[in-house]
C-alpha positions as CSV (number, residue, x, y, z in Angstrom):
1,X,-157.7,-79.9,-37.9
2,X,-160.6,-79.0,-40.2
3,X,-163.2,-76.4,-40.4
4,X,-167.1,-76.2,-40.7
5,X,-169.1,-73.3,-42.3
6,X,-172.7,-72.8,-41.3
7,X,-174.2,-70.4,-43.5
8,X,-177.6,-70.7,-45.1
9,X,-178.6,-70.0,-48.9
10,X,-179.8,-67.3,-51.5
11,X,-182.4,-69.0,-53.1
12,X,-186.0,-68.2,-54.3
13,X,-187.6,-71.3,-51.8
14,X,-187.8,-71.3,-48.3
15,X,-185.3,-74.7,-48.0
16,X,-182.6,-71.9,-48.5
17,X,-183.3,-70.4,-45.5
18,X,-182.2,-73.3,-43.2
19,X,-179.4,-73.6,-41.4
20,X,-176.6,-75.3,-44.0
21,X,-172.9,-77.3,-43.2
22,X,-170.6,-77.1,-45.2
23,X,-166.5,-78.5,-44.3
24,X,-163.0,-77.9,-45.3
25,X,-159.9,-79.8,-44.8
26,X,-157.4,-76.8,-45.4
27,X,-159.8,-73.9,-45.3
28,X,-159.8,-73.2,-48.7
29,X,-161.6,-76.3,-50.6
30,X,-164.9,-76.3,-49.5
31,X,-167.3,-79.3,-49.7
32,X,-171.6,-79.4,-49.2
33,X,-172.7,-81.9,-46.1
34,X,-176.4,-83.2,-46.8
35,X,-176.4,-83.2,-50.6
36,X,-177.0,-78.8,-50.4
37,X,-180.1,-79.2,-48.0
38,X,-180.5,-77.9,-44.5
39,X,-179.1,-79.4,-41.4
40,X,-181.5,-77.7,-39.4
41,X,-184.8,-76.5,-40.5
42,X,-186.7,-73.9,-39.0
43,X,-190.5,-75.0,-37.5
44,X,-191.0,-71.5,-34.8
45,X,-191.2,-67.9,-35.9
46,X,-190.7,-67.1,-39.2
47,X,-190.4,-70.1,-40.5
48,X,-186.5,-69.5,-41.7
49,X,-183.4,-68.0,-40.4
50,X,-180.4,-65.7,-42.4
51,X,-177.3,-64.4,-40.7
52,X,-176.0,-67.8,-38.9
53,X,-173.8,-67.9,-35.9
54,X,-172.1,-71.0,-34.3
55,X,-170.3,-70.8,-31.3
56,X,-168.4,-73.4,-29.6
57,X,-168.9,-73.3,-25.8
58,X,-165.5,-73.0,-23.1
59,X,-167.2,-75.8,-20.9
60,X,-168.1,-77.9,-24.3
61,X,-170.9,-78.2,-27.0
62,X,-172.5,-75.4,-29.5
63,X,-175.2,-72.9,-29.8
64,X,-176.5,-71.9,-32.9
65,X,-178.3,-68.7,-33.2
66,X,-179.4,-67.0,-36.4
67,X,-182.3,-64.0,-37.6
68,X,-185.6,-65.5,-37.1
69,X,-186.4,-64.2,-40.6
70,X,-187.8,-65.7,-44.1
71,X,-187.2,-63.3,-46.6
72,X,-189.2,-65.8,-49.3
73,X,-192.2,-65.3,-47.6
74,X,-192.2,-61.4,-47.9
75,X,-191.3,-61.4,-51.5
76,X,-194.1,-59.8,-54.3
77,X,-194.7,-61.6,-57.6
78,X,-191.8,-59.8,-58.8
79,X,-189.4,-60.8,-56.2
80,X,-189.2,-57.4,-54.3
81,X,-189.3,-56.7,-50.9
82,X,-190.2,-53.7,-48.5
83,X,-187.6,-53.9,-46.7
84,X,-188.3,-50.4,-44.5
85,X,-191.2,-52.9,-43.3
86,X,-188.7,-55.5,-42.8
87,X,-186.5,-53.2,-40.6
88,X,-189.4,-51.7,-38.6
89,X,-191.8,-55.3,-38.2
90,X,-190.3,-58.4,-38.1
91,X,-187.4,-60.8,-36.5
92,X,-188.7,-59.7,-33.3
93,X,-186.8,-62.5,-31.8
94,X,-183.5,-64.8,-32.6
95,X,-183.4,-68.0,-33.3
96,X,-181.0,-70.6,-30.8
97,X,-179.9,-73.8,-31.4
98,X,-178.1,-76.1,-29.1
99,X,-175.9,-79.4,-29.7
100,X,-173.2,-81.8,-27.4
101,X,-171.9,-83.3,-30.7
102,X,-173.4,-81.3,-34.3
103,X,-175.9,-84.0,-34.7
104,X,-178.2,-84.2,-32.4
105,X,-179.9,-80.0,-31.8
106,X,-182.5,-79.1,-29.2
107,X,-185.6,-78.1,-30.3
108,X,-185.5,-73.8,-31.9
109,X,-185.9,-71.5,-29.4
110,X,-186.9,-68.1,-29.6
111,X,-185.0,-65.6,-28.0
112,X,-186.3,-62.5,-26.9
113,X,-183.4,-59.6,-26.3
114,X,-185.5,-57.6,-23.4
115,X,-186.7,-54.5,-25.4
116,X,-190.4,-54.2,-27.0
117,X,-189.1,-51.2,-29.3
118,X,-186.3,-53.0,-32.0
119,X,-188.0,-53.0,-35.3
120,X,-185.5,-55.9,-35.7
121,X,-182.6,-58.1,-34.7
122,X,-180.2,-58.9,-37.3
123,X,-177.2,-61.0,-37.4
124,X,-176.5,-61.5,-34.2
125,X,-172.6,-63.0,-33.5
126,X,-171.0,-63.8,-30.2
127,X,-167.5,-62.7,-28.9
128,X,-166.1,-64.6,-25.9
129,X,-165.1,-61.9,-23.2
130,X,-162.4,-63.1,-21.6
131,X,-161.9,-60.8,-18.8
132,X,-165.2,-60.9,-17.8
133,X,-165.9,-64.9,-18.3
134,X,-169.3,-64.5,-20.2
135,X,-170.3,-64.3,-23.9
136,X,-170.9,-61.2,-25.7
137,X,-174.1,-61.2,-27.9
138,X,-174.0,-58.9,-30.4
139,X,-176.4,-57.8,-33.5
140,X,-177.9,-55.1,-35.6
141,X,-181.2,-53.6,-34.5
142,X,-183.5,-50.5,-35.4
143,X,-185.8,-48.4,-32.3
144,X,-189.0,-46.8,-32.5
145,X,-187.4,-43.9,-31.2
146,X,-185.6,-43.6,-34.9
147,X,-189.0,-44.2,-36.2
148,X,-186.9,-47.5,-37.4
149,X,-184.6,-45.8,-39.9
150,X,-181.3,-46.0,-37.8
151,X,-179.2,-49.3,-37.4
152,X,-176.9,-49.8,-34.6
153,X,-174.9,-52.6,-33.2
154,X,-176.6,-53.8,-29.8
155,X,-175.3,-56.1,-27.1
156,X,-176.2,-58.6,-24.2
157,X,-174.5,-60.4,-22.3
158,X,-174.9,-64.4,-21.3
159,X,-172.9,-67.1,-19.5
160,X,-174.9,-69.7,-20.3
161,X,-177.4,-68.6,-23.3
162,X,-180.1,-69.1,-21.4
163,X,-180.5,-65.8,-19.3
164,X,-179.3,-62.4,-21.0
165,X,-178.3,-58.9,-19.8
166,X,-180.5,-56.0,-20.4
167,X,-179.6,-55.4,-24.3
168,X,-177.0,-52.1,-24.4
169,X,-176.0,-50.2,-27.5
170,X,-172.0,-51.7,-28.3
171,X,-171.4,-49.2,-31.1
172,X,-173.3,-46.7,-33.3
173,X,-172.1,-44.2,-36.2
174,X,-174.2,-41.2,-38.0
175,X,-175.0,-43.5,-40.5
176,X,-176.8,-47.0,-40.4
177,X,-173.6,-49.7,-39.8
178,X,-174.7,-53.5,-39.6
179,X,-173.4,-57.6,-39.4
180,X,-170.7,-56.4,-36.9
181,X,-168.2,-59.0,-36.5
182,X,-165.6,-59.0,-33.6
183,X,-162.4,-61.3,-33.0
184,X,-159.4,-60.9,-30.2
185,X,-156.3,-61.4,-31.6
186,X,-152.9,-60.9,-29.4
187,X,-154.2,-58.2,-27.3
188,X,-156.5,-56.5,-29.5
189,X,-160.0,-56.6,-30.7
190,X,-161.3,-56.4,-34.1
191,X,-164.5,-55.1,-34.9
192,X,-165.5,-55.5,-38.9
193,X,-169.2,-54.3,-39.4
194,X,-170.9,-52.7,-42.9
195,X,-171.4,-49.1,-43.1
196,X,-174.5,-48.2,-44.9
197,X,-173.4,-45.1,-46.6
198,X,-170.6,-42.5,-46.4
199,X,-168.9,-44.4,-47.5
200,X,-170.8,-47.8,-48.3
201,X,-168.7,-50.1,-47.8
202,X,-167.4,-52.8,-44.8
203,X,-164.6,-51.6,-42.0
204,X,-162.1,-52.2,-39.6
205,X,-161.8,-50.9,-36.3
206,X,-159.0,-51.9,-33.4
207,X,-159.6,-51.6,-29.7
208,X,-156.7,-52.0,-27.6
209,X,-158.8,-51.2,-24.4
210,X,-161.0,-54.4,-24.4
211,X,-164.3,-56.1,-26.4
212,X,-166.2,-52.5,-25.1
213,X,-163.1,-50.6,-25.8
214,X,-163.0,-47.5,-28.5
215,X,-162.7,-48.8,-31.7
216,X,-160.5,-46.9,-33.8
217,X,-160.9,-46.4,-37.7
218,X,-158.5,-48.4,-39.6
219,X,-157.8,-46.4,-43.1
220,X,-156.0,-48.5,-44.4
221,X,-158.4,-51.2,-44.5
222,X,-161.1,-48.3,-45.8
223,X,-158.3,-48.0,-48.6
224,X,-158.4,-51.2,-49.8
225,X,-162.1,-51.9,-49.7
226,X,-162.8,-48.7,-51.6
227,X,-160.7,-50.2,-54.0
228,X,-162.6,-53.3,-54.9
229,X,-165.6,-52.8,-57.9
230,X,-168.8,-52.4,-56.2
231,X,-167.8,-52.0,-52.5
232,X,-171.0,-51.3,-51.3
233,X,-172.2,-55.0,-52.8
234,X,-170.3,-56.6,-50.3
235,X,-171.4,-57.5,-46.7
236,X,-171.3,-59.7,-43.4
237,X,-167.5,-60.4,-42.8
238,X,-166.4,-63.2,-41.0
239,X,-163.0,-64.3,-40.7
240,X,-160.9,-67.4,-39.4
241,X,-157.6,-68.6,-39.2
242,X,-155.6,-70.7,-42.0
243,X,-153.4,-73.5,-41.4
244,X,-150.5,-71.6,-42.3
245,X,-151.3,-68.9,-39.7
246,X,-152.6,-66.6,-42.5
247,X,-156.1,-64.8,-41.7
248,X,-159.0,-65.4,-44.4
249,X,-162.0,-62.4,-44.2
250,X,-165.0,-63.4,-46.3
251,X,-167.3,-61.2,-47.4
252,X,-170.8,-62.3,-48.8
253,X,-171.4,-60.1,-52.5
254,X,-175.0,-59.3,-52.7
255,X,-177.0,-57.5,-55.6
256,X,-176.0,-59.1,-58.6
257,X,-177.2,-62.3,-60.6
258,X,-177.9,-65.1,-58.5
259,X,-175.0,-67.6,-59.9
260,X,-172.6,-64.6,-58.8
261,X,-173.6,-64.1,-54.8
262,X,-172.0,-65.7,-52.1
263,X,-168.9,-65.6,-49.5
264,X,-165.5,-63.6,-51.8
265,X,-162.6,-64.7,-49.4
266,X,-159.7,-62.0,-48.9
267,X,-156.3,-62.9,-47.1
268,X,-153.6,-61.6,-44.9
269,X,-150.0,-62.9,-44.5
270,X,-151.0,-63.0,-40.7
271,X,-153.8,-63.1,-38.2
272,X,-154.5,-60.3,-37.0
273,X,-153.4,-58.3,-40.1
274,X,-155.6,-56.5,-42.2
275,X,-154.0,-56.3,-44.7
276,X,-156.2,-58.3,-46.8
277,X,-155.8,-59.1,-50.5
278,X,-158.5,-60.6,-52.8
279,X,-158.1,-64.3,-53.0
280,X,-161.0,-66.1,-55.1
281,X,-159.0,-67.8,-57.2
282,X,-157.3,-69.9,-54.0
283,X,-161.0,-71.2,-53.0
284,X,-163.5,-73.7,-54.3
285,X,-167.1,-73.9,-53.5
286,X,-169.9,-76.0,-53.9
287,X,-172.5,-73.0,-54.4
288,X,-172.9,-69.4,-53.4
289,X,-172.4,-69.4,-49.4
290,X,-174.8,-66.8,-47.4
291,X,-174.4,-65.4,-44.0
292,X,-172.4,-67.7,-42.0
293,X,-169.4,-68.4,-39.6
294,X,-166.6,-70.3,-39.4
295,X,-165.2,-72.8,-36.5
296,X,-162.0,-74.8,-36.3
297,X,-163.3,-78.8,-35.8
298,X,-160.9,-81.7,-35.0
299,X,-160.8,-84.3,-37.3
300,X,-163.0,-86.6,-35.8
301,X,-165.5,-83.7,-35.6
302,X,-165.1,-84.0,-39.4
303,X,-165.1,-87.7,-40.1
304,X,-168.8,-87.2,-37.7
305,X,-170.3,-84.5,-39.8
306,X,-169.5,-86.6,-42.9
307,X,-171.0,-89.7,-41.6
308,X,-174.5,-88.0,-40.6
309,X,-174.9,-85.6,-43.8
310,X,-173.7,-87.5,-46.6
311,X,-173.8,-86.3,-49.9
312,X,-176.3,-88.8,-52.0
């Protein structure tokens, strides 16, 4: 068994907002595929994509999907952006990818979610719901009806990623929560998404009652990220599985010097525990990692992806 990240990269050229491999043998060493440049680069939409999803399919293959969003492009001479224009006028659309083997990808597609009023789709993930046999879509998304100001996590519904469900809202708070992540584990769901404010910081929440299910608050989780300098510099948790049947959460740390961003890995003695401790000093990577997910590959899987992406 081995594991593959895709994830693109903080950098000030649009090459970093590509779709990027990296692997792992054990989960925690982490090696670059393709010398650091993209696997996939975006040639529709924007031009780039952030926020990357890969999904391994129940009847076999992948889709990729990721924000249809260069945010290179809408930078000033000083590196700024609006992003209150960002939120209310652009990634109208998300990006799909799809693949038999991780070599050979379809042509980008654009994805439109069924609603003329999002000011955005962001980081859209997929859960499979196993109950109902179909994939749930999930991402962050202003309305007009907020006047753009409010994000909430949306959903759709898809067996085959090629038609969707009208989009529904999956879960919303008083403040503006995004990069909702969800994972089953046992007989529960887990739902880790970033609150904006009050507090700012990322959170847990447990559903026993199915992937729509409440989600319940978990405090002790709040506890622990509250603990940690700069909680509200951290974002977009993903989380997978370790060999040893531990659970690794990263977190991407954001607003700081450029060397210093990327994925900070936390870990729990088991999966579906969250009871995370900070871990960075267990894990090794080749740069700073951005807004990505993690999938188990089989060791052939691994042997391929090394083949086809060397590092020259």
């Amino acid at each position: 068994m081995a594991y593959l990240f895709v994830h693109f990269r903080e950098k000030l050229t649009v090459d970093g907002e590509q779709v990027h491999f990296s692997v792992s043998r054990d989960g925690f060493n982490w090696e670059k595929l393709n010398s650091g440049k993209p696997v996939i680069t975006c040639d529709k939409g924007a031009g780039g994509c952030r926020d990357i999803e890969i999904v391994r399919l129940n009847e076999g293959g992948f889709v990729i999907l990721a924000t249809d969003l260069c945010i290179v492009k809408h930078m000033d001479e000083n590196h700024n952006v609006d992003w209150k224009k960002i939120n209310s006028s652009t990634s109208k659309f998300l990006s799909l990818w799809r693949s038999d083997d991780l070599v050979n990808f379809s042509q980008q597609e654009l994805i439109f979610m069924g609603r003329e009023d999002f000011g955005c789709l962001w980081a859209p993930e997929v859960c499979f719901d196993e109950e109902n046999k179909e994939y749930l879509v999930h991402w962050g998304s202003t309305v007009k009806e907020d006047n753009f100001t409010h994000m909430a996590i949306y959903c759709s519904r898809t067996k085959d990623f090629k038609s969707f469900s009208k989009p529904e809202l999956l879960f919303e708070k008083e403040n503006e929560i995004l990069d909702s992540h969800i994972v089953k584990h046992g007989n529960c769901y887990h739902l880790f998404y970033k609150n904006s404010s009050n507090p700012a910081m990322n959170m847990h929440g447990v559903s026993k009652s199915g992937i729509y299910g409440e989600y319940v608050n978990d405090p002790d989780f709040e506890k622990i990220m509250a603990s940690l300098e700069r909680p509200g510099s951290y974002e977009a948790p993903t989380t997978y599985a370790l060999p040893d049947g531990s659970w690794c959460l990263m977190l991407d740390f954001f607003g700081c010097e450029k060397d210093k961003m990327g994925y900070v890995p936390f870990i729990s003695e088991k999966a579906g525990d969250a009871h995370f401790k900070p871990a960075k000093d267990k894990f090794t990577f080749p740069y700073g990692f951005k807004h990505g997910h993690v999938i188990e590959i089989s060791d052939e899987e691994y042997q391929t992806l090394k083949v086809n992406y060397p590092n020259v």
